[in-house]
C-alpha positions as CSV (number, residue, x, y, z in Angstrom):
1,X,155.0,97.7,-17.7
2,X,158.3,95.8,-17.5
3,X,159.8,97.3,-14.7
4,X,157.8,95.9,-12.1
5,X,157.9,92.6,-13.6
6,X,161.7,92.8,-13.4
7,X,161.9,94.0,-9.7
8,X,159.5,91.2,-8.7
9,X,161.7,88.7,-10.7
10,X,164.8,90.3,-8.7
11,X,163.1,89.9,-5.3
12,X,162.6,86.5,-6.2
13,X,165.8,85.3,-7.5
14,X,167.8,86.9,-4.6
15,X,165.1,84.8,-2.1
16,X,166.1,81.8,-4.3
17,X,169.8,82.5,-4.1
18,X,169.5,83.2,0.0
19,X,168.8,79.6,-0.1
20,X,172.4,78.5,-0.2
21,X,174.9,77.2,2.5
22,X,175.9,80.2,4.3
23,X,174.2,83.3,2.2
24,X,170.8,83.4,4.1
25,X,171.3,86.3,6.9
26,X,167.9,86.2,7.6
27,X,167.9,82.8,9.0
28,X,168.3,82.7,12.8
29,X,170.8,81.8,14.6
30,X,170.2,79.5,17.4
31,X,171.9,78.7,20.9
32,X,170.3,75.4,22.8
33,X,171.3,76.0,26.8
34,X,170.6,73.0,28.6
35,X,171.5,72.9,32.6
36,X,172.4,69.8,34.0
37,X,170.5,68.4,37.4
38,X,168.7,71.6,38.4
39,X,165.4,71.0,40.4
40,X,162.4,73.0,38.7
41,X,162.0,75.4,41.6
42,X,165.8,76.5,41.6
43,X,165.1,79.5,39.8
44,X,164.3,83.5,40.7
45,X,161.6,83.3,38.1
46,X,159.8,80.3,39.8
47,X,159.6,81.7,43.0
48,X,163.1,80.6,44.9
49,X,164.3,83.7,47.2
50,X,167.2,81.9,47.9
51,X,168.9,81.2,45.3
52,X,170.3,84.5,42.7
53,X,169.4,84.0,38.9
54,X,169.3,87.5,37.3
55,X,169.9,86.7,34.2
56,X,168.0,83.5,33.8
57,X,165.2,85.7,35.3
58,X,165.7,88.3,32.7
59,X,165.7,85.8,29.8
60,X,162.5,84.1,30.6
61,X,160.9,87.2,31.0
62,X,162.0,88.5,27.6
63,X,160.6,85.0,26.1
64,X,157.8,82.5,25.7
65,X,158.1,80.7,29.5
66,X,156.3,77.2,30.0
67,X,157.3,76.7,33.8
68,X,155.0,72.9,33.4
69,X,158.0,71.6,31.3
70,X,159.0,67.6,31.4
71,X,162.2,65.7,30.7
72,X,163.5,62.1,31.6
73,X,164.9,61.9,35.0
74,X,168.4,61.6,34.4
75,X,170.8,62.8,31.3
76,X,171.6,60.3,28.9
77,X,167.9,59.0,27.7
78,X,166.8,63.5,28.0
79,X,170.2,64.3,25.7
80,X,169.0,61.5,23.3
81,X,165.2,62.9,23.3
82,X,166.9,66.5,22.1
83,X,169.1,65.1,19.6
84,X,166.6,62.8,18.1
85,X,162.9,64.1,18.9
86,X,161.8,60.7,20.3
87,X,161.0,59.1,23.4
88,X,163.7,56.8,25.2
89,X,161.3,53.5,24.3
90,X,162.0,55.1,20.5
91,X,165.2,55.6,20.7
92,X,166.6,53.0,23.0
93,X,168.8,55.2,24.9
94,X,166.9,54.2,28.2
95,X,170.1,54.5,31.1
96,X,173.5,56.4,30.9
97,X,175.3,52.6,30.8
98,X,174.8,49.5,29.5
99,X,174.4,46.7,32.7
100,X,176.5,43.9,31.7
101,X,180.7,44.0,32.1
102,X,181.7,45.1,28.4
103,X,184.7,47.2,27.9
104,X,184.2,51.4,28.3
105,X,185.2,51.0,24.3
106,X,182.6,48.7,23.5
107,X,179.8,49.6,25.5
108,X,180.0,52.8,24.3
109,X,179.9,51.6,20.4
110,X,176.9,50.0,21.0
111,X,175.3,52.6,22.4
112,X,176.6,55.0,19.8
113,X,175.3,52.8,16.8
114,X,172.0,52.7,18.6
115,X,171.5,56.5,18.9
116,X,173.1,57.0,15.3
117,X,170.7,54.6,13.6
118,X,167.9,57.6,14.3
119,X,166.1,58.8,11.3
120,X,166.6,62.3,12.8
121,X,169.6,63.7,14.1
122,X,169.2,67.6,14.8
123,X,172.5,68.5,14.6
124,X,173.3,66.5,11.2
125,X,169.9,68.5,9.9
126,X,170.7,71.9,10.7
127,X,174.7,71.0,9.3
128,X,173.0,69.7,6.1
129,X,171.1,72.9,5.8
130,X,174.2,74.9,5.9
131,X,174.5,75.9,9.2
132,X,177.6,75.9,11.2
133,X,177.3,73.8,14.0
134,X,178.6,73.7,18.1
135,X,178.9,71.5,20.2
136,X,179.9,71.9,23.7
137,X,179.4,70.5,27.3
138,X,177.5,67.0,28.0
139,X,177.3,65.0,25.0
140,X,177.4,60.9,25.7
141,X,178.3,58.2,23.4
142,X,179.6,60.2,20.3
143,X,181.9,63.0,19.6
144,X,180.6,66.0,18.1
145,X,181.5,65.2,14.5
146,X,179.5,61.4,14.8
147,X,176.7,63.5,15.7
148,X,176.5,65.9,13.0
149,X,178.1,68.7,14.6
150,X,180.8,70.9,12.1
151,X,182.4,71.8,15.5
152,X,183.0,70.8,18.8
153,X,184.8,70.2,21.9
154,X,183.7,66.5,22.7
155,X,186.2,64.5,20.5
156,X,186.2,61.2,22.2
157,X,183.4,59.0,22.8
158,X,182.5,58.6,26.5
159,X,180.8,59.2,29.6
160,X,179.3,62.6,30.1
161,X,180.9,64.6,27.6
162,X,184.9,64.3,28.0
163,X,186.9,67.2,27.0
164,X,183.3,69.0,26.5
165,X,182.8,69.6,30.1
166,X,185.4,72.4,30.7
167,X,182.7,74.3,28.9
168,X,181.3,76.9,31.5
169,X,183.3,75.8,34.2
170,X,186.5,76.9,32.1
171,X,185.1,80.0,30.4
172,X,183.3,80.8,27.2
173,X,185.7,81.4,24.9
174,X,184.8,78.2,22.7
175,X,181.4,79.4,22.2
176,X,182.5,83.2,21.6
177,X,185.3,82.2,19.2
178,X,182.8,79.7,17.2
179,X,180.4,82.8,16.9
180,X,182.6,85.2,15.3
181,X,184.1,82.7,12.8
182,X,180.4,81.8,12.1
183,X,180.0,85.5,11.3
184,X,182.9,85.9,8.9
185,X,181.5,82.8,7.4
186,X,178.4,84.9,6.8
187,X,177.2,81.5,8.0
188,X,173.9,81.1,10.8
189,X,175.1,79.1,13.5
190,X,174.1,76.8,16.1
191,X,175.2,76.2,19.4
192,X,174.4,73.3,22.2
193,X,175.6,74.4,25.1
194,X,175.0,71.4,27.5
195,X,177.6,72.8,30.3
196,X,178.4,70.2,33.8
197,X,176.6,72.7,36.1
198,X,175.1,73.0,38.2
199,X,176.2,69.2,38.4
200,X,178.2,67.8,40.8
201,X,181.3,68.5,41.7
202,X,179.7,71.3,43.4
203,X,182.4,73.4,43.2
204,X,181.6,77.3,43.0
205,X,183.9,79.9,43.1
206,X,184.8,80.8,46.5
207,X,183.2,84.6,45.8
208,X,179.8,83.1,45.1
209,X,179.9,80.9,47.4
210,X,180.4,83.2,50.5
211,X,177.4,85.0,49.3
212,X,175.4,82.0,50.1
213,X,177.4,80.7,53.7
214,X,174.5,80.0,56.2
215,X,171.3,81.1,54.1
216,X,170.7,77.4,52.7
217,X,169.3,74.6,54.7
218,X,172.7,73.1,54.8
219,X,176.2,73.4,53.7
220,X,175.5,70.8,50.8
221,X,172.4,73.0,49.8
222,X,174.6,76.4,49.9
223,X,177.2,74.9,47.3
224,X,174.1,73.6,45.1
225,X,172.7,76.8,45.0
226,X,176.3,78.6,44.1
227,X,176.5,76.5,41.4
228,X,173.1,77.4,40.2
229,X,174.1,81.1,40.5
230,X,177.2,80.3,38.4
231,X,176.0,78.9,35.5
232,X,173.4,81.6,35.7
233,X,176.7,84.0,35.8
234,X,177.6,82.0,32.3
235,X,174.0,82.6,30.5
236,X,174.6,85.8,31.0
237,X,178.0,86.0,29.8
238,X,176.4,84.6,26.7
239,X,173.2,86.8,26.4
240,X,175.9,89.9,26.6
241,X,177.9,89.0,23.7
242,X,175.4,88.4,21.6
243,X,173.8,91.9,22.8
244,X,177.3,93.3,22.2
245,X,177.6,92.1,18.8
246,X,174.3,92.5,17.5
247,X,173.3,89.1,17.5
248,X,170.5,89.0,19.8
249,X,167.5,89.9,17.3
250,X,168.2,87.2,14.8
251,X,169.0,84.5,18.0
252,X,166.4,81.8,19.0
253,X,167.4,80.9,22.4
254,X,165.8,77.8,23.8
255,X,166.6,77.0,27.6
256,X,165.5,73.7,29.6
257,X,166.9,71.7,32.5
258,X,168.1,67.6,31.8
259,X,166.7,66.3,34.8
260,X,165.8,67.8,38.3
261,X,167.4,67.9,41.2
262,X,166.8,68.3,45.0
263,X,168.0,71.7,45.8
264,X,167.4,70.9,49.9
265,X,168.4,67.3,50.0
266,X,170.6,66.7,46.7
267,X,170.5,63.0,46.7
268,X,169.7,61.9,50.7
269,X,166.5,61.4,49.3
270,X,164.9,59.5,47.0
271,X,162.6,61.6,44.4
272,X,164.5,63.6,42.6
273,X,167.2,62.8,39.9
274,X,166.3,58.9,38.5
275,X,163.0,59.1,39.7
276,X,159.4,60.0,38.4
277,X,158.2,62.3,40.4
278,X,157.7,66.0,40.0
279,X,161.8,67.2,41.2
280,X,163.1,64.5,39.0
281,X,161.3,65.4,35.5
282,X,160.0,68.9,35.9
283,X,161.8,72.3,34.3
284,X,160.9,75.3,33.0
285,X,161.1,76.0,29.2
286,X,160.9,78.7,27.3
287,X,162.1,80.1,23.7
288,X,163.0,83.8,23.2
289,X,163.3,85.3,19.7
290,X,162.6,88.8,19.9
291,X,160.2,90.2,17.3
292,X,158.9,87.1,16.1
293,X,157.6,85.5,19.4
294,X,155.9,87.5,21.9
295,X,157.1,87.1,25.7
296,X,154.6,85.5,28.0
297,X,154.4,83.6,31.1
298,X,152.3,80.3,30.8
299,X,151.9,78.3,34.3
300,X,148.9,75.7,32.5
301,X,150.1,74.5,29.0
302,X,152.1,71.3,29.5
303,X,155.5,71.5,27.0
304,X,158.0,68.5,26.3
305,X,161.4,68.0,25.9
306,X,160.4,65.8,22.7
307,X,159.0,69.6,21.2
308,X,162.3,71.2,21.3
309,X,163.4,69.4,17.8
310,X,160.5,70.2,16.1
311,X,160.5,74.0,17.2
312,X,164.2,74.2,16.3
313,X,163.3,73.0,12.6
314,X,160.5,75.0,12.1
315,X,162.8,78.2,13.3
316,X,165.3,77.6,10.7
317,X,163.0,76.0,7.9
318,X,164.4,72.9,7.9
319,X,161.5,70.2,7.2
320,X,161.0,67.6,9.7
321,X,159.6,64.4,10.1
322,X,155.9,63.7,10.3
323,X,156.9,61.0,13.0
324,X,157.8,63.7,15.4
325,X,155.4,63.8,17.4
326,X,156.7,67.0,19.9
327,X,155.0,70.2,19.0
328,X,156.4,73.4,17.9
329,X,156.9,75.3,21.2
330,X,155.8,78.4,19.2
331,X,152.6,77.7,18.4
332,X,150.4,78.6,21.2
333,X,147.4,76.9,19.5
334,X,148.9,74.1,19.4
335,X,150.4,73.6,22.5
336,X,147.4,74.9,24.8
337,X,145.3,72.5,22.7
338,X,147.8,69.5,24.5
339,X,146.1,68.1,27.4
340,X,148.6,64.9,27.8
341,X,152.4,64.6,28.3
342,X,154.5,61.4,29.1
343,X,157.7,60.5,30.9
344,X,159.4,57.1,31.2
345,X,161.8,56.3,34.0
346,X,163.8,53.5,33.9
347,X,167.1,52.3,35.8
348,X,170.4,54.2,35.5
349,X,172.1,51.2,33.6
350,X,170.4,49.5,30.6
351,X,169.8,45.7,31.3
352,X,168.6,45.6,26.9
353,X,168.9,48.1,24.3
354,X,166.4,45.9,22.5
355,X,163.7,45.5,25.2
356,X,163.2,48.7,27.2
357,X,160.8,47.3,28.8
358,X,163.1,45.1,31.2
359,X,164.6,48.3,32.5
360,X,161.5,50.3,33.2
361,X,160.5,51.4,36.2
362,X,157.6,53.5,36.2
363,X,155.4,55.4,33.3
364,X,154.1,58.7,34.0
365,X,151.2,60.2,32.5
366,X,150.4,64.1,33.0
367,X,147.3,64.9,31.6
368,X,146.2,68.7,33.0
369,X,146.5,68.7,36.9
370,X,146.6,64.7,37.5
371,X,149.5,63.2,37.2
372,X,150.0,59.2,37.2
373,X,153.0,56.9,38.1
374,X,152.5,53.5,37.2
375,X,155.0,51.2,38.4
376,X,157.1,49.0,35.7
377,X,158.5,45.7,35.7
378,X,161.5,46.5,37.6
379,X,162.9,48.1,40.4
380,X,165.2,51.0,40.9
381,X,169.2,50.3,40.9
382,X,170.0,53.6,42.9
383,X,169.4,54.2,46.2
384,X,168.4,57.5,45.4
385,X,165.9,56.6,42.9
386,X,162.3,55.2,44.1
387,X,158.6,54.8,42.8
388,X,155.4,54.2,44.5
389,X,154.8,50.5,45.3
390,X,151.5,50.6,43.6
391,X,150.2,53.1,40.8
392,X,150.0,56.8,42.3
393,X,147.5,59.4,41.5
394,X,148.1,63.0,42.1
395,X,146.4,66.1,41.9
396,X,149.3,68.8,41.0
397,X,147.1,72.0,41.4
398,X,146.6,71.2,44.8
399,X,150.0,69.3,45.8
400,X,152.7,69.9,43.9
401,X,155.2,67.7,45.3
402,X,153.1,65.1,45.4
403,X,152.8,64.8,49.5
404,X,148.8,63.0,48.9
405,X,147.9,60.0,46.8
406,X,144.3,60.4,45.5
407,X,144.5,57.1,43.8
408,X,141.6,55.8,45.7
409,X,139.5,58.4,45.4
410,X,139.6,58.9,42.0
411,X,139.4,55.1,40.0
412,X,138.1,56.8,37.0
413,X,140.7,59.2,36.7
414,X,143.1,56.3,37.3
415,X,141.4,53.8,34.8
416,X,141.5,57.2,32.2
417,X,145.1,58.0,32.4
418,X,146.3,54.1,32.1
419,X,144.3,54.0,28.9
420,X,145.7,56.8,27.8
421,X,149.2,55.3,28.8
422,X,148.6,51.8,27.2
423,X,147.7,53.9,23.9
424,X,151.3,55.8,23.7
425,X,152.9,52.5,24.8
426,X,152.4,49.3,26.7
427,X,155.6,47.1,27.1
């Protein structure tokens, strides 16, 4: 009766010895796509006829699609929230700038040792668990190799992203090449691809933009939308290599949106990018990793930007945290149990890295189809930011861009959701 012992033993030492830095196949790759000021309705998949995404369409319907996704309202504090799993009044990285007069050089050190000094850095994790890691597109503060990365294209620290934003814009090549060293590595890799777009400059390619001369509500709208179609044009790019080279089955792609954006208006009016309101913080997520999780369509079930850490962990079996508090995107118990999201909004520039609270301008609370803004302390320092002058309540099933304030109809619902907002946190 040996033999089986001894294939059992076998199974179990070549499991063991999978284990090591670049030797496990089975582990899945995974490729992070984050747009950059899209507005939540700027997709085919969420209903926008005028605007083309084929292949975004096609990916969301091939994956696990929450369109009730929430991010921070502008890039900085939402990039911080994916690299750390915490909430900008966690990790401090409230504004893209600091708001007194230090030096590019020094202001940025600051910032970088604040969003450093995070117990969790995703990038750092997955590089520790010997995976090879990309980074390309926005990334502020840090170059790719302060942040854990083992590659990248952002090697200075700065606004934005620096050398990182021809990503996209410039081709994929980066991305491709990575890949297929990745693969000779016998490594599993991950990528952030973070690219400027559909950001401005809005500057489409003049074939893509024809398509859209006089169907958009204004010349400004018909360049936003081309630039929507472009990226789109660039997912695609990177779904087919993946097909092409066999990747695609052992891939977990995750897709979100930093901040919104107003497809119509851009920023002529004041509730979209910097701002609570539903164009600002809402984007659809989903996760797509064929064979392991099925496709569906969820329009209920309220998902985070804070869950995309944890999910990404729990893909590649790296352990996490128990102070994470996002939720693995995958687990569909879980995540329809949820009944309450948050978002904090606070001025572009950062007035204290220690005190968020002084540059806070409203806290949202989501909790199923009511949806609170509370004003903060402070006012907004854009013009194109704005928040109610006293707390807002609204009812999203029946107004989803938030036209009706039911605030005084509805005391107990308002009383409930501030309790609910002083228990998370109250500045």
């Amino acid at each position: 009766m040996k033999t089986p012992f001894l294939i059992w033993t076998a199974v179990i030492l070549l499991s063991w010895v999978g284990r090591g830095q670049g030797e496990t196949p089975t582990r899945p790759n995974v490729i992070l796509i984050i747009s950059d000021d899209q507005g939540f309705p700027d997709y085919g998949f969420m209903g926008n006829e005028e605007v083309q995404t084929p292949n975004l369409d096609r990916m969301a319907g091939e994956s696990l699609l929450y369109t009730r996704g929430y991010v921070m309202p502008v890039c900085s504090p939402s990039l911080a929230c994916l690299l750390t799993g915490k909430l900008p009044h966690e990790h401090r990285i409230t504004g893209n700038d600091l708001s007194d007069n230090r030096s590019s050089r020094g202001q940025r050190g600051e910032l970088a040792e604040q969003l450093l000094s995070s117990p969790t850095l995703l990038p750092k994790m997955l590089t520790d668990a010997g995976y090879l890691t990309l980074q390309t597109g926005k990334l502020w503060n840090v170059t790719y190799a302060d942040a854990g990365f083992t590659h990248g294209m952002t090697d200075t620290a700065g606004r934005h992203g620096d050398a990182g934003l021809g990503i996209g814009r410039q081709g994929m090549e980066p991305i491709f090449e990575f890949i297929d060293a990745a693969q000779k590595q016998k490594a599993p890799f991950f990528v952030w691809y973070a690219p400027f777009m559909p950001h401005v400059p809005h500057t489409p390619p003049k074939e893509i933009l024809d398509a859209y001369r006089g169907r958009g509500p204004t010349p400004a709208a018909e360049k936003y939308y081309a630039m929507v179609e472009w990226f789109d044009q660039t997912c695609g790019q990177l779904d087919q290599y993946l097909e092409e080279h066999g990747l695609k089955e052992n891939t977990v792609v995750l897709y979100l949106a930093d901040n919104g954006w107003d497809g119509k208006h851009g920023q002529s009016k004041a509730r979209a990018k910097l701002s609570p309101y539903e164009l600002g913080i809402r984007t659809p997520m989903f996760v797509r990793w064929p064979g392991k999780v099925a496709p569906a369509r969820d329009d209920a079930t309220l998902a985070h930007i804070i869950d995309f850490v944890p999910t990404i962990l729990d893909a590649t079996g790296v352990a996490r945290s128990e102070s994470l508090a996002g939720l693995n995107l995958t687990d569909r118990e879980a995540m329809q149990a949820r009944q309450t999201v948050f978002v904090e909004s606070y001025t572009h520039d950062i007035a204290d890295l220690d005190a968020p609270e002084k540059s806070l301008i409203a806290q949202v609370v989501i909790d199923g189809q009511w949806k609170l803004i509370a004003p903060g302390p402070v006012n907004p320092d854009r013009p194109f930011s704005s928040v109610p002058s006293a707390t807002a309540l609204f009812n999203l099933a029946a107004d989803p861009l938030e036209e009706n304030d039911v605030a005084s109809e509805h005391p107990e619902i308002v009383e409930k959701l501030l309790s609910l907002q002083k228990a998370e946190w109250n500045p």
